[in-house]
N, C-alpha and C positions, 0 to 999 in steps of 0.2 A: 538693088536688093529690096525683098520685102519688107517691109513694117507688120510684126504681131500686135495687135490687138488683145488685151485681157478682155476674155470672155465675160467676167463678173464686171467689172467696172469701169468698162471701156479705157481705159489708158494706152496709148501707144507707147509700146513697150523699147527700149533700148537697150542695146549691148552692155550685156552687165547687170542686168538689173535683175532681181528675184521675181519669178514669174509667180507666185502663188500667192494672192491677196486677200481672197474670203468677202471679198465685198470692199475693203479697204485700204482704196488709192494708195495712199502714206507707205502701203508696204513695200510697194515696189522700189524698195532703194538699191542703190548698187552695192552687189556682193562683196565681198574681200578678198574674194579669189581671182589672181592670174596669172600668166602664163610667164615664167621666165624666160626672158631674150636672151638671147646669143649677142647680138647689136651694145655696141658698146659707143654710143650716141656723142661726135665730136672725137670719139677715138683716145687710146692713154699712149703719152711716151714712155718707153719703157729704157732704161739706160745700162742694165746692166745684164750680161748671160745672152739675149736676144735680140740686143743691138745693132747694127747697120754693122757692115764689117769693120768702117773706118773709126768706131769708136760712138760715133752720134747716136744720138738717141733715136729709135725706130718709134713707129707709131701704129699701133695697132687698132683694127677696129670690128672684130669679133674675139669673142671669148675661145673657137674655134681656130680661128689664127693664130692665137699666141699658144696656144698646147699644142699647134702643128709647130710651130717653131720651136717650144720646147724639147717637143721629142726629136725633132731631127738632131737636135743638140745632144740629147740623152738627157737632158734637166730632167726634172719631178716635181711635181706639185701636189702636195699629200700622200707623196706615194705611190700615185698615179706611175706605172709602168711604159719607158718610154718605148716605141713603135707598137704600143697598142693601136686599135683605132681610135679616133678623135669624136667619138658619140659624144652625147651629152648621157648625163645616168639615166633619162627618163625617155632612152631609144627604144624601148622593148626586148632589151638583149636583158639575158639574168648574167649571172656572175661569171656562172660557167661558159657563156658566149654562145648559149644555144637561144632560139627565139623562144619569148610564151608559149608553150603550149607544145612543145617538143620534148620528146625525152632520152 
């Protein structure tokens, strides 16, 4: 991958960081902003509703995994409608299930 360079103050810029400095190193700190993961890092046992068949606790390790196991069950989570698809809310589907920019 490339390295950016700040035009104004030479710094080599990193992932994250505020590109806009005015002359002024210091600014380039890193943002506040990012991405929510799906990864759910080391995985959670989950012991009850989505369990292993024989009772044992199951272990999951996407946020996408366990609302697939949910809805095959018919569980809910907020309300979440089960055999919908298993998007996250930030797919580009609006409500009505049409893409941006359709009507």
């Amino acid at each position: 991958m490339n390295s950016v360079i700040c035009e104004k103050c030479g710094t080599e810029l990193q992932i994250g960081q505020y590109p806009f400095c005015n002359g002024d190193a210091s600014k380039h700190q890193t943002t506040g902003a990012y991405i929510a993961s799906d990864d759910i890092p080391g995985g959670i046992e989950i012991r009850h509703g989505i369990c292993n068949p024989d009772g044992t606790p199951k272990r999951y390790y996407s946020k996408t995994e366990i609302k697939r196991a949910l809805n095959e069950k018919g569980y809910q989570i907020a309300g979440d409608t089960p055999g919908r698809p298993y998007n996250v809310g930030w797919s580009g589907r609006r409500a009505d299930g049409k893409e941006r920019g359709e009507r």
